[in-house]
N, C-alpha and C positions, 0 to 999 in steps of 0.2 A: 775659403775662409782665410782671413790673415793672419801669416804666421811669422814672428820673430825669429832670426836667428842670431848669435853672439859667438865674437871670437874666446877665445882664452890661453893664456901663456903667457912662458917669459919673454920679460924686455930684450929685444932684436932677434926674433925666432923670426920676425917675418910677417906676422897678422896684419899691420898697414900695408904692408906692400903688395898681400894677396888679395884683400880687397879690392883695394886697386887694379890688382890685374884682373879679374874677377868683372868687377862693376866699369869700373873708368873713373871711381871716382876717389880721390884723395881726401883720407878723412882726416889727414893733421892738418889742421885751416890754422892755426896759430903760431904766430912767427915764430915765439919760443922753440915747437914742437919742428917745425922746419932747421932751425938753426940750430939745435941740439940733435935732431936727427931721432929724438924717443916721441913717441905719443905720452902726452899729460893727460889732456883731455880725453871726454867719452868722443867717440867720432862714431859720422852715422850714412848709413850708404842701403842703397836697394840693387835688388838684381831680378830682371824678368826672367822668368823660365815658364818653359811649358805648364801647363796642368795649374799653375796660381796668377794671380791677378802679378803680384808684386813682391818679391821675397825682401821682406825691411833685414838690415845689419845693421851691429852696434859691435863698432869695434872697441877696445877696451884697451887702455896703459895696460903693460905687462911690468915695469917697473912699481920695485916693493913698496916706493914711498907714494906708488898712488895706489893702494890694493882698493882704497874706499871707493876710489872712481871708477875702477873695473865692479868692485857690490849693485852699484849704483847704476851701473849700463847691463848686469849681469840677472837685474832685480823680474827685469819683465818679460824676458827672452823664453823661448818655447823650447828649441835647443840649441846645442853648443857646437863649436868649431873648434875643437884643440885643436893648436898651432906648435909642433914641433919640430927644431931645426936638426938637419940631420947629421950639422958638422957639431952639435954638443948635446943633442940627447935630452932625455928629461932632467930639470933644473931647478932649481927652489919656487919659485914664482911658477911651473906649470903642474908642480902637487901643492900647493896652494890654491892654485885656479880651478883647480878640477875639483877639491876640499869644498873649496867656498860654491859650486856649481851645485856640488849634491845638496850640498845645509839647504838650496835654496829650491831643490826639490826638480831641480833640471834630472832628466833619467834618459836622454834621448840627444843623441850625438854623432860626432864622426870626427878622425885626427886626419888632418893636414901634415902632412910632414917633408916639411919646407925644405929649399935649398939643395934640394937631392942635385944638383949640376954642380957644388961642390964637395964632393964626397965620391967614391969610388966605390965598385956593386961588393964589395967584401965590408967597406964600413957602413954601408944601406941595410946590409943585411942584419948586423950587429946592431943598429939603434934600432931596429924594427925588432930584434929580440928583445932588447930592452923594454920596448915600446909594451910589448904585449906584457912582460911582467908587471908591467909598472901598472898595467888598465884592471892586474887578476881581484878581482873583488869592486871594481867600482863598478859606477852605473857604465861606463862604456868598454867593459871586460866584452872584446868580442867586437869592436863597433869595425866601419871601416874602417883602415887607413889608407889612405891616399897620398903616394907619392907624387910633388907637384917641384914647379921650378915658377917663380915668378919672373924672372928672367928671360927662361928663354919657353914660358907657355908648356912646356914638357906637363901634361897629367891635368891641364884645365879644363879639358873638355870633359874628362871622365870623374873630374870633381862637381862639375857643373851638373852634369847628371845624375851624379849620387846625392847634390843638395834637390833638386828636382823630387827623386824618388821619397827622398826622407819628408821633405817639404809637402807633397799630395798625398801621402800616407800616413803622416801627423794628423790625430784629430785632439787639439787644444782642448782643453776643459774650462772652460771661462763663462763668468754668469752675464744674461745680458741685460738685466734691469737696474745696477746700481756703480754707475759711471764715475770711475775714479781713473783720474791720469797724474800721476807720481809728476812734478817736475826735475828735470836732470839737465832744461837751459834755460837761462833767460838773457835777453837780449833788445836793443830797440831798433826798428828798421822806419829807415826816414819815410816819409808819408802816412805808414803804418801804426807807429807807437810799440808798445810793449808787446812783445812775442815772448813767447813759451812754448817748449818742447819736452817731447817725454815718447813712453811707450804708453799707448790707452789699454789699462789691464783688464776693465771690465765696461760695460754697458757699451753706451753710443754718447755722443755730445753733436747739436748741431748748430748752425747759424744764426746767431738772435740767442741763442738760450740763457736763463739767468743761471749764474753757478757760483759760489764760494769758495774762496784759497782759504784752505786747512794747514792747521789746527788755529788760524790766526780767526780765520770765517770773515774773512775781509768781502763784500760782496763784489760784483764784477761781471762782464756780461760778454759773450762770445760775438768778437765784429766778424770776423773771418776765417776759416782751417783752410789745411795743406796736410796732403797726407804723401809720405814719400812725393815733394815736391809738386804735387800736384793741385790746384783747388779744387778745395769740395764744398760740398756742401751738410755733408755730414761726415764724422768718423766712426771708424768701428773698434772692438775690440781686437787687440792685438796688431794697429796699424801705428807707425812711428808717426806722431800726430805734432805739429805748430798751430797754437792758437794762438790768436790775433784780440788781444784783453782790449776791453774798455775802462777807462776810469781809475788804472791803477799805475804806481811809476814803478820801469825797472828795479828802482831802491829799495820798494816795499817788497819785492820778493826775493825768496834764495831757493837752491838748491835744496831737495824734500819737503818742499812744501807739495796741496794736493790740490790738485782743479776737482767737484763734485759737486752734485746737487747739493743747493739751503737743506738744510735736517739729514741729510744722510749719514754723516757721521758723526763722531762724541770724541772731543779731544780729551785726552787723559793722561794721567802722571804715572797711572800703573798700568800695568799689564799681566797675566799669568801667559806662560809660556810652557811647552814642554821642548823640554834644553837636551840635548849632548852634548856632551864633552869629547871631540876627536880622541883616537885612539891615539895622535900623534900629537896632542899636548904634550906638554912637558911636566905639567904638574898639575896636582887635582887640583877645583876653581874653589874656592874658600865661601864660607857662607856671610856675605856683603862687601866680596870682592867688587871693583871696581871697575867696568870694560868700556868698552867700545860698541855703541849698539847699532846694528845697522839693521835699517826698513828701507825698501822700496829704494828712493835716492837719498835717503837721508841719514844721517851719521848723526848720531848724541851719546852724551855721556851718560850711562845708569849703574846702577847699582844693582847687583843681584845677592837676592833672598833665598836662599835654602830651607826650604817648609818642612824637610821629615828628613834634612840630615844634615852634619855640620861642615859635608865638604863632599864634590863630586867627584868621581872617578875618572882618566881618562877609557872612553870605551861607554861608559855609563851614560845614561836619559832618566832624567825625572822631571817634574811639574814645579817650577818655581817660580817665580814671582820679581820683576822688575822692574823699577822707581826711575823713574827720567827725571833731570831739573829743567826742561821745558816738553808742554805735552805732544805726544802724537796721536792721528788718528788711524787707525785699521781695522781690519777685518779679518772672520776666526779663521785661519787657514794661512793666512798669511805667511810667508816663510822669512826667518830671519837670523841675521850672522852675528857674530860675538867674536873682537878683538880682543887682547889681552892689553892692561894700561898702559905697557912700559914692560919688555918694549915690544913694540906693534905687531904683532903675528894672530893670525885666524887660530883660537882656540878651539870654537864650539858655534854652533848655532840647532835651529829647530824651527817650529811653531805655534802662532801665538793663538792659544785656546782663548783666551778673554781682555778684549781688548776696554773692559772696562774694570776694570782690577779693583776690589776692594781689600782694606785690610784684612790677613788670614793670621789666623794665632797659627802659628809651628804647631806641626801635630796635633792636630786637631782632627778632629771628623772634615772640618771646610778642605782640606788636603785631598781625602780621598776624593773629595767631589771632585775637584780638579782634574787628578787624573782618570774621572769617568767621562769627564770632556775632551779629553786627548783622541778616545776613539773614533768619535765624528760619528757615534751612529744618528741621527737626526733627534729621533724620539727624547734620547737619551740626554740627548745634548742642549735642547729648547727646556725641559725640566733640571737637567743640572746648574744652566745658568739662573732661572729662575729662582733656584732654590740657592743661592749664593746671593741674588740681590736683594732676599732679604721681603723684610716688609715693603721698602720701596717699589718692589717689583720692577719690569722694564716695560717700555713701550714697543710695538711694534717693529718701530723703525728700530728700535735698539737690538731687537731678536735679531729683525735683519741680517746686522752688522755682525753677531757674535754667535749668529748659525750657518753665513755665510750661504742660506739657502735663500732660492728664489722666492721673489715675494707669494708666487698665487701657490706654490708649494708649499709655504711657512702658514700661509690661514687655512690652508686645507688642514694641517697638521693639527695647528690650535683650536679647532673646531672640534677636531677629533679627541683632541685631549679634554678639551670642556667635557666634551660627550661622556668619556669618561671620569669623569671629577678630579681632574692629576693639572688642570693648568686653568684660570678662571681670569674675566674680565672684570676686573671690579670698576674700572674709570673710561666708561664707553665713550666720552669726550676723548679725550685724551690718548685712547687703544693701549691700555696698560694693563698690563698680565701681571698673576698672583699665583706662585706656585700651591698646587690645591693640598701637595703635604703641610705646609707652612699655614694653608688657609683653618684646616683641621687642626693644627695646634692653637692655633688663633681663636677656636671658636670653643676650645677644651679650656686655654685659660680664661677665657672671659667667663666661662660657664663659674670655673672654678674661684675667681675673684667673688663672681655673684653668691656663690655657695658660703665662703668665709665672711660675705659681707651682712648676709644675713643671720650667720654665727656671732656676729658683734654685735646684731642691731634688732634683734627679735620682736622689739616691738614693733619697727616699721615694716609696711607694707613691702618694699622694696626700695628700689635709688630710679634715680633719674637717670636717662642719656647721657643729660650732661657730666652728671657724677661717675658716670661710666668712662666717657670719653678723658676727663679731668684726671680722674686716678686710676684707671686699669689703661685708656688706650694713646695716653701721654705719648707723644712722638711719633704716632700710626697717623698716614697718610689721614684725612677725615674722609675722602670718600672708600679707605678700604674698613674705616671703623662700622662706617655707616654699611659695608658688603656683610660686615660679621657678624653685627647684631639683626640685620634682616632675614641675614640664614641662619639665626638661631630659633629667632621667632616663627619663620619659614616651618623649619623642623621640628618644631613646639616644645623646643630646649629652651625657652625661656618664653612667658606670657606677658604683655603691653596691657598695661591698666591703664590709657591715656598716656600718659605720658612717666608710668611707673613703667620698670624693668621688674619684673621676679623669676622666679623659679616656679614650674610649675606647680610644686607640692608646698609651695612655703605659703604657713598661713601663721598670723599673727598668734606665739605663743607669752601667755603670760605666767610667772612666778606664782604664787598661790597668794605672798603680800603684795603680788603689784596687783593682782585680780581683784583684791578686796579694795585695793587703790584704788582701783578704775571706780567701781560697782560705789564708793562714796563720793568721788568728785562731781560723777554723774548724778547720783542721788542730790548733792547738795546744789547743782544749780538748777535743777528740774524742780526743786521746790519749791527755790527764789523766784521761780516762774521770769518776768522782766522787771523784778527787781533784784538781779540776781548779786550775790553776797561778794564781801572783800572777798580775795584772794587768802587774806591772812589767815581769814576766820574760818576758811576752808583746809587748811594744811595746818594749824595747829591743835584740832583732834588727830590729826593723822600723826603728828609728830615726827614733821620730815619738812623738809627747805621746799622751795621751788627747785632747784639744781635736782633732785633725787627727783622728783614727782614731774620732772619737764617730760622724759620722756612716756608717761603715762597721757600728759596734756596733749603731747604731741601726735600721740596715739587714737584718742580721741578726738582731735580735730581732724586728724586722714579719715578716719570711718566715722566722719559727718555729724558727731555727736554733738561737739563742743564747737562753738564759733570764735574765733578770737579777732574781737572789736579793736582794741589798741593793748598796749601791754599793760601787763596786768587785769585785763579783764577780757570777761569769757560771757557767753552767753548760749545755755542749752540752745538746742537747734526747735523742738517745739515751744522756747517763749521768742525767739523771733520767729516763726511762723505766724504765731500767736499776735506780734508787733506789726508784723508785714500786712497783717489781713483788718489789723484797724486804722493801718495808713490805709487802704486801700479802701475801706468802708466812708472814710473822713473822706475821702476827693471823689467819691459816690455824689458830695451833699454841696463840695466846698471846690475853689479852682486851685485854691491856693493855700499855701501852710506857713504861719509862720512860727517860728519857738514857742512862742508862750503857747499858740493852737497846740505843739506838742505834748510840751508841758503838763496843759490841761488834761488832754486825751490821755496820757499812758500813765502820768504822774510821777511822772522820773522828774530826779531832779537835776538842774544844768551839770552834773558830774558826769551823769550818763547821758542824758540828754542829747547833747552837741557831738560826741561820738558816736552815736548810733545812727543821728543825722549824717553823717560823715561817713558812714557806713553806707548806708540805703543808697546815698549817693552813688559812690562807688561801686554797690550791687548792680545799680542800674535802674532802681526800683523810684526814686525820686531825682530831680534834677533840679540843682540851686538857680534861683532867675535874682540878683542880689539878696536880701534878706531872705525871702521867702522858696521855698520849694514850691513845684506842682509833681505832677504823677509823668513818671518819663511814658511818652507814645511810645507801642510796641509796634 
């Protein structure tokens, strides 16, 4: 399997030059870096050994004002190579390097310790005292050390076999489904075009493939790889990888940008993170201090938020929250560093639990969720994010990104959550999940909208859909509106009259004066038969407006009683039966109808007449041919 390894230390311990002696190959290629005699840049070299295909290097500046370019070559590496000189010992720049090694979750190493042909076996023995106190509590407490000479070869062999050992006993932990390569070069090679280099952290990428430069999502397509100088035809995880762009110019890229699949990741302005603060800060980090944020190869400016306290301690870890002015993209797990603004030193770093950040109120309950995602148990961690994004819910590929688990892992999971009722598909277009806590409070208020709504409106049957969706589910995805009310009706917490919504118990209650309401407006147009009376002359016994008696009218035309022709008029529902069945008897005898035929037959006059005609039309029951009607075919 392919395994990264990285130098680290301070500026002139020796790291270029033991590569070098090491590989053969010189990794300061830049005249600056030759004529000043320091590494600037990241430099990058491999070394065959036994037992692996290819051991990649990434040598790193040891000088302070490049710390970002050592993050940046230090981001992908599997383990490390401290580099200490033995004529000065540990030094600012190599408890920095080894600080920024752990934040980034390296735990596996070995010290080089250079230049032992200038120093004499009583001051060897003394920086190797040093050495081991200076390693008491980090991850390389105990690791080897290895006296070397680049010089004169003195301890290469025996360093060369301890990278060997560490290198085929290393097993990486890396996923292989979802293919991100950090850029850390870009470059153009005549015949070629645009090249890019990096360390490939996760999946594969091959020849021909289509892929996207993140967070810009610029598209682009893979002419050709090189993996430790070699071509391939494919890369793998954890190999120092050059791809060969189509269709893009050097200018368009920069350093931290990402090569990956179209959809795989979500570029964002926030992120939650769980943060420490080194013990060897200087001062607690303030809550919307201002840092230095560093991912993978990339360096930006943010802002950090403190959620449950107004300043953190050095030594201290909590879950907080940080704002970029240009987005990035990542994945949960991800490890990441924190410079101080001014002036430039590694305070703190951690990792980022949710690379798709929404706003959290301070103390809040949304906090503690937070920190129930810090632990990474899987279960835990696909419903915590869920239940953070809220009604939107996320899509598949977005769990992906913020479980960090494999994909045929992550649908086994969500299967199993369904199964239990804790995680739901409501947009199977789409593969978008819906925390099943959130789904059950979704389906308690709507219940309870519908409950109040029927406490206002007693005399109607219920509301509509739409009236549902318009005033209770305002802002709700429409296909999760449409999940809530099917699982209400589903579980006969609420009853479909066509196209009414109710409650199952709710049945039209009337007042004792609106009962005697009803019981006369019905009485007075059943009598009218199809000449049925003004309006006026019906509500001035009653002694009450239209406005007070609508909703009685309205009541009555839901439960079929009353038909309402045009405004202002009504018509019991046995005298249009009564109407319907002598149109119908009339085109028994006749083809065709015109007004006055009406006229004559029912003896209304043109008030009601041309309305009711108007009407039947509309029912279906007759169809206008100009002047005249016939009988609509069924």
């Amino acid at each position: 399997m392919p395994i990264i390894m990285g130098t680290a230390g301070h500026i002139d311990h020796g790291k270029t030059s033991l590569v070098r002696a090491l590989t053969g190959i010189d990794c300061d290629r830049l005249e600056e870096e030759k004529r000043r005699g320091i590494t600037i840049e990241l430099g990058f070299a491999y070394l065959d050994l036994p037992g692996i295909d290819r051991l990649g290097i990434v040598d790193v500046p040891g000088h302070e004002r490049f710390v970002k370019n050592m993050v940046a070559g230090a981001a992908g590496i599997d383990f490390v190579m401290l580099v200490i000189a033995a004529d000065e010992g540990v030094m600012p720049q190599t408890r920095e390097h080894l600080e920024i090694c752990s934040l980034l979750g390296t735990d596996t190493g070995l010290v080089a310790l250079t230049k032992v042909d200038m120093v004499d076996e009583e001051m060897l023995e003394l920086v190797q005292e040093d050495i081991s106190e200076f390693l008491q509590g980090t991850f390389l407490e105990g690791a080897p050390v290895m006296p070397v000479s680049s010089h004169t070869g003195q301890g290469m062999d025996a360093l060369k076999a301890k990278l060997a050992e560490i290198a085929t006993s290393f097993k990486p932990r890396r996923r292989t489904d979802l293919f991100r390569l950090p850029i850390d070069r870009i470059f153009s090679m005549k015949g070629y075009g645009t090249v890019i280099t990096g360390t490939l952290i996760a999946g594969a990428v091959g020849v021909g493939q289509d892929v996207l430069v993140y967070p810009q999502q610029k598209p682009t397509k893979v002419r050709t790889i090189q993996v430790h100088g070699r071509a391939a035809e494919k890369a793998l995880a954890g190999q120092r990888t050059a791809v060969n762009l189509a269709g893009v110019e050097v200018e368009e890229l920069e350093r931290g940008q990402v090569l990956a699949v179209p959809g795989s990741l979500f570029p964002s302005l926030t992120w939650d993170i769980e943060l420490t603060l080194l013990k060897s800060a200087s001062k607690p980090l303030k809550h919307r201090k201002e840092v230095h944020f560093h991912h993978g190869s990339r360096e930006v400016l943010a802002r950090v938020y403190l959620l449950d306290r107004d300043q953190l301690m050095p030594g201290e870890t909590c879950a907080c929250q940080v704002r970029f002015e240009e987005p990035l993209v990542g994945v949960y797990g991800d490890r990441v560093v924190l410079r101080s603004y001014s002036p430039l030193r590694t305070i703190g770093g951690g990792k980022l639990i949710n690379p798709l950040g929404r706003k959290v109120k301070r103390r809040s309950e949304q906090v503690q969720v937070l920190y129930s995602l810090a632990g990474g148990e899987p279960e835990a961690l696909a419903l915590g994010q869920l239940r953070l994004a809220g009604p939107e819910g996320l899509s598949f590929a977005q769990l992906v990104t913020m479980t960090n688990l494999e994909s045929k892992a992550l649908e086994k999971m969500l299967g199993q959550l369904g199964g239990q009722q804790k995680a739901f598909l409501f947009d199977k277009d789409a593969r978008v999940y819906v925390s099943g806590a959130l789904l059950d409070e979704l389906c308690a208020s709507a219940a309870a909208f519908t409950t109040e709504y029927h406490r206002k409106n007693p005399l109607k049957p219920g509301l509509s859909r739409s009236e549902l969706a318009s005033d209770w589910g305002k802002g709700l995805p429409a296909k999760l509106f449409h999940f809530v009310v099917e699982r209400l009706l589903k579980r006969g917490e609420l009853i479909a009259d066509q196209e009414v919504l109710r409650l199952p118990g709710h049945k039209v209650s009337l007042a004792s004066d609106e009962a005697k309401m009803r019981g006369s407006i019905l009485a007075a147009y059943e009598q009218g038969g199809i000449t049925p009376p003004n309006l006026k002359d019906v509500l001035d016994p009653l002694g009450v407006d239209f406005k007070q008696a609508a909703p009685v009218f309205k009541l009555l035309q839901d439960q079929g009683e009353l038909l309402k022709i045009k405004e202002d008029m009504y018509f019991s529902r046995s005298a249009m039966e009564k109407l319907k069945g002598m149109i119908v008897g009339f085109f028994e005898k006749q083809e065709e109808m015109g007004p006055p035929d009406f006229k004559e037959l029912t003896s209304l006059s043109r008030k009601y007449a041309i309305p009711v005609l108007e009407y039947l039309d509309k029912e279906k029951i007759t169809v206008r041919v100009g002047d005249k009607r016939r009988l609509r075919k069924r």
